[in-house]
N, C-alpha and C positions, 0 to 999 in steps of 0.2 A: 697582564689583563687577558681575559678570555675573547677571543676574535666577536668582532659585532657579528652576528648572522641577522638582524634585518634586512631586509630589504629597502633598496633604494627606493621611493614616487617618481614618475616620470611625470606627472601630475604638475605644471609649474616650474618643473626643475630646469636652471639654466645650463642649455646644451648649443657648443660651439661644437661645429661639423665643420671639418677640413677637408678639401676635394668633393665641396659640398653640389656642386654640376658634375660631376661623372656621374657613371651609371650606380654604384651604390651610392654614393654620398646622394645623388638627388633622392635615390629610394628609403634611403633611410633619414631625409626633411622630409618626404610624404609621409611615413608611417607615424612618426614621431608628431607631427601635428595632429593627428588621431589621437595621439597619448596628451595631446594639450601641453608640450612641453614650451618650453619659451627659446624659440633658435635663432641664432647668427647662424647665418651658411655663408662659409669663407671659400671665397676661387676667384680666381682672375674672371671670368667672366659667366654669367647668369646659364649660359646653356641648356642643359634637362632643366634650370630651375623657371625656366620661361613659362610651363606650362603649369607650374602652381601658383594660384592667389597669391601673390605678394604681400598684399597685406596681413597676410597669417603669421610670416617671419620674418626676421628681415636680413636681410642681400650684404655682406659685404664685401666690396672689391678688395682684393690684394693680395698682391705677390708673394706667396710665405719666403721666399729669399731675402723681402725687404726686413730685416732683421726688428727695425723701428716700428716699422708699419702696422705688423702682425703683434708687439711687445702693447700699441697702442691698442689696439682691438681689443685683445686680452684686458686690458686695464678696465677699459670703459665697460665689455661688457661683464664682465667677471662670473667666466663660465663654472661653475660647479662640476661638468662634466662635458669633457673634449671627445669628442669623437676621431680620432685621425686619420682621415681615408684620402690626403692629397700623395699620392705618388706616381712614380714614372711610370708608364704602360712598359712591361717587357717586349722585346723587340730582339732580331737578331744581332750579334755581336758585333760592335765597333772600337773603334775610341770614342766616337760622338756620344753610340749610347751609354756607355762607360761613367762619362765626362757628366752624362744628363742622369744617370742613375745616382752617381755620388750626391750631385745638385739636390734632385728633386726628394729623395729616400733618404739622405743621411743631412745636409745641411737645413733642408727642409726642416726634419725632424727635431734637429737639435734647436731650431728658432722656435717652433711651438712650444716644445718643451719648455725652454728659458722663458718665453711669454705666459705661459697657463702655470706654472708650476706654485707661483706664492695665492692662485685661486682659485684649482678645482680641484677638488677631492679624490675623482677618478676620471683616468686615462685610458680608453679604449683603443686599441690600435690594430690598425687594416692589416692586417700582416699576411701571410701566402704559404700554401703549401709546399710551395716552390723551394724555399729555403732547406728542404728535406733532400733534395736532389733525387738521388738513385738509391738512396737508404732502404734498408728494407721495407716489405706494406706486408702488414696495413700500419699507415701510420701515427702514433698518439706523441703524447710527450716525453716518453720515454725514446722515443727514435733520435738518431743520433742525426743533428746539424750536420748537413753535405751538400751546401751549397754548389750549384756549379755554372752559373751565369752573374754576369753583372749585377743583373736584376734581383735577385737571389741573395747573393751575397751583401749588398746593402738594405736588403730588407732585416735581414737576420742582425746588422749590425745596428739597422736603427733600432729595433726592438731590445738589444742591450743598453743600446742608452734609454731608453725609457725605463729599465726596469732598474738601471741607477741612480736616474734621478727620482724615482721612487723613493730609493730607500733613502738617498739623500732630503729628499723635501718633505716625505710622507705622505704621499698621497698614493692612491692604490693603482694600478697600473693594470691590464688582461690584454692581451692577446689573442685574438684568432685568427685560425689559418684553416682559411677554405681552401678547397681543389677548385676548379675551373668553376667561375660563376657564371650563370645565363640568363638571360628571360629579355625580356622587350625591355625596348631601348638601349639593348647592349651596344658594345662599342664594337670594332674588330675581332674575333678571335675564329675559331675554327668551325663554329656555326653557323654563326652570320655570313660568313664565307661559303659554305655550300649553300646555305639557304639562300644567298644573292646570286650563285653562279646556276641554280636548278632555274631560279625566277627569270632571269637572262636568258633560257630556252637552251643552256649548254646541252650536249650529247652526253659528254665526257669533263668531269672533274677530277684536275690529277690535285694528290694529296703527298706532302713531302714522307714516308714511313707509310705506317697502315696498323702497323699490329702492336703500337703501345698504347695503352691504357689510358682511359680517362674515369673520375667519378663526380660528374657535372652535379651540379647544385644548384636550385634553382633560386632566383633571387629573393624570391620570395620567404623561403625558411632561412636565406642568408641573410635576414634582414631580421628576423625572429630571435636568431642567434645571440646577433647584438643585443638586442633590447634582454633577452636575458642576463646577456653579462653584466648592461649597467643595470639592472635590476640585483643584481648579486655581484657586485663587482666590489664590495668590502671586503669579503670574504675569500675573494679570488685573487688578491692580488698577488702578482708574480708569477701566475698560470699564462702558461701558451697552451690554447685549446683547440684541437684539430676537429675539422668539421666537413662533412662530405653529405650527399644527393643520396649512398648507399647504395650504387648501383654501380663496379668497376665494366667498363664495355669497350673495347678498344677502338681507336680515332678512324678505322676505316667502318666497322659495324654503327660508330653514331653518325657518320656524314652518311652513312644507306637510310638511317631512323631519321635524320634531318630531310633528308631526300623525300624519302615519303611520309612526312608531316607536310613538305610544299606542294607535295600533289605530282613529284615530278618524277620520270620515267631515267633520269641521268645516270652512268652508269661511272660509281668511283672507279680511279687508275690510282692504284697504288705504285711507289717508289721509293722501296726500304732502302735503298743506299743514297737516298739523296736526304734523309735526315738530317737536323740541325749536331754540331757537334755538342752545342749543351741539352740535346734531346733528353728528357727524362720518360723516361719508357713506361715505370710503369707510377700511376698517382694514384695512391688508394686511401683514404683516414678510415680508424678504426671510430666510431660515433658513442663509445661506452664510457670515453670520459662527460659529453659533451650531457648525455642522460644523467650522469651521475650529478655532475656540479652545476647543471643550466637546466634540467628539467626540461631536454631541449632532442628532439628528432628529426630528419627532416619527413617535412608531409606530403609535398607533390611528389609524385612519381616522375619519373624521366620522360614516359611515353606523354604524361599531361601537362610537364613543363615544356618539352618539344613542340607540341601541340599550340602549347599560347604562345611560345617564341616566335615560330613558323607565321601561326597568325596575324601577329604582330608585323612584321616582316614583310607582308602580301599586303595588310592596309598600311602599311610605309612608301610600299610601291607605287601603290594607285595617288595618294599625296603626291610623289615626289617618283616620278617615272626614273628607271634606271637609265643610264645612257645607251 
């Protein structure tokens, strides 16, 4: 038979959001209630979703480890289309995070899957650039898997069991894999980090490297992405889709742009030998598959996502004074 090429409604359609309180899972229950979809947002606990009308969707607790818990949720609500954005935040190497990557990225995964899989049609899954490692850039689908952290390599791994249990159950499966995502209400990462330490009145911000590459995305076309794939996620399925900001700029030139989006005079200290040993140098996606199959760009610039992140960041402060 010839592939459906319609397009999905979001219109109505029942959409289960996993890691539905982080920083994309909450942005992508706000957007998505714009589209009038009908959502379960699944997490251990309410978080970013604190600040949307509840009444618009509704909150489930629970554990995805609880194998049962997460098997009932699926039952009852019988999502049409999962969203899967619960995973472990990368971290520097341990066994602890090792131990918490396996958990949260691969046992996680395999319980969603077993619970949504006899009812919803398509799988979208939060996947990472990261799984590329040091591969060459720019990077699309054609680049070759080179994981090289924990974090990484259980990403990459739960994304094969999703696209076997695809073929085993039938239901469509996509993948995408942004570079560094940003904007207000992020969580920890290399932003948020100089933008805290400029707001703190630091002189001097030292940074672990300097001269490897980043290509930030801002959360807002990362959330655009999505709704394209389950919008065309019939026709996609079994794609891993790489997706980038379209601006490579290395980690010590964005914390100077970070710097003066805060308004602050700090002067970065770089420290190339004190890099992480799973350091990936350089992150770059190629954006020509994501035009071709998602009708999809990104639109904020870096200077104008910098700008609202910063923003953001300075009325977080004044809320909620820094120590």
């Amino acid at each position: 038979m010839p592939p459906n090429t319609s397009e999905i409604s979001l219109q109505d359609a029942r959409v289960l959001v996993t890691g539905a309180s982080g920083f994309i899972g909450s942005h992508l229950v706000s957007r998505l209630l714009d589209e009038g979809a009908i959502i379960a947002a699944v997490s251990r606990t309410r978080g970013r979703l604190a600040a949307l009308p509840s009444r618009d969707f509704q909150f489930i607790p629970c554990d995805l480890l609880d194998e049962a818990r997460i098997g009932t949720v699926a039952k009852e609500f019988r999502p049409s289309i999962v969203l899967h954005y619960a995973s472990c935040p990368d971290a520097p190497e341990s066994p602890e995070h090792t131990k918490q990557c396996i958990d949260q990225n691969l046992r996680v995964t395999a319980n969603v899957i077993n619970a949504v899989r006899d009812h919803c049609s398509l799988l979208v899954f939060g996947d990472s650039a990261k799984v590329f490692g040091n591969a060459p850039v720019p990077h699309s689908s054609a680049t070759p898997i080179e994981p090289n952290s924990a974090y990484a390599i259980t990403k990459a791994a739960a994304w094969w069991l999703c696209q076997s249990a695809a073929r085993e159950s039938g239901f469509a499966a996509v993948s995408l894999r942004p570079t560094l995502v940003y904007g207000p209400d992020q969580g920890g990462n290399l932003i948020s980090y100089v933008a805290h330490r400029a707001l703190e009145g630091a002189d001097e911000i030292p940074l672990l490297g300097g001269s490897q590459t980043r290509d930030p995305l801002f959360i807002d076309d990362a959330i655009e992405a999505v709704l394209a794939a389950m919008r065309r996620g019939r026709r996609l399925s079994g794609r891993s889709i790489a997706i980038s900001g379209g601006e490579e700029i290395s980690v010590a030139d964005l914390a100077r742009r970070v710097i003066e989006a805060a308004g602050s005079s700090a002067r970065i200290v770089t420290s190339e030998g004190a890099a992480r040993s799973t350091e990936i140098w350089r992150s770059v996606c190629h954006n020509h598959e994501a035009l071709r199959l998602l009708d999809w760009r990104p639109r904020v610039s870096l200077a104008q996502g910098l700008d609202r992140t910063a923003q953001s960041i300075v009325r977080q402060s004044v809320r909620q004074p820094l120590p």
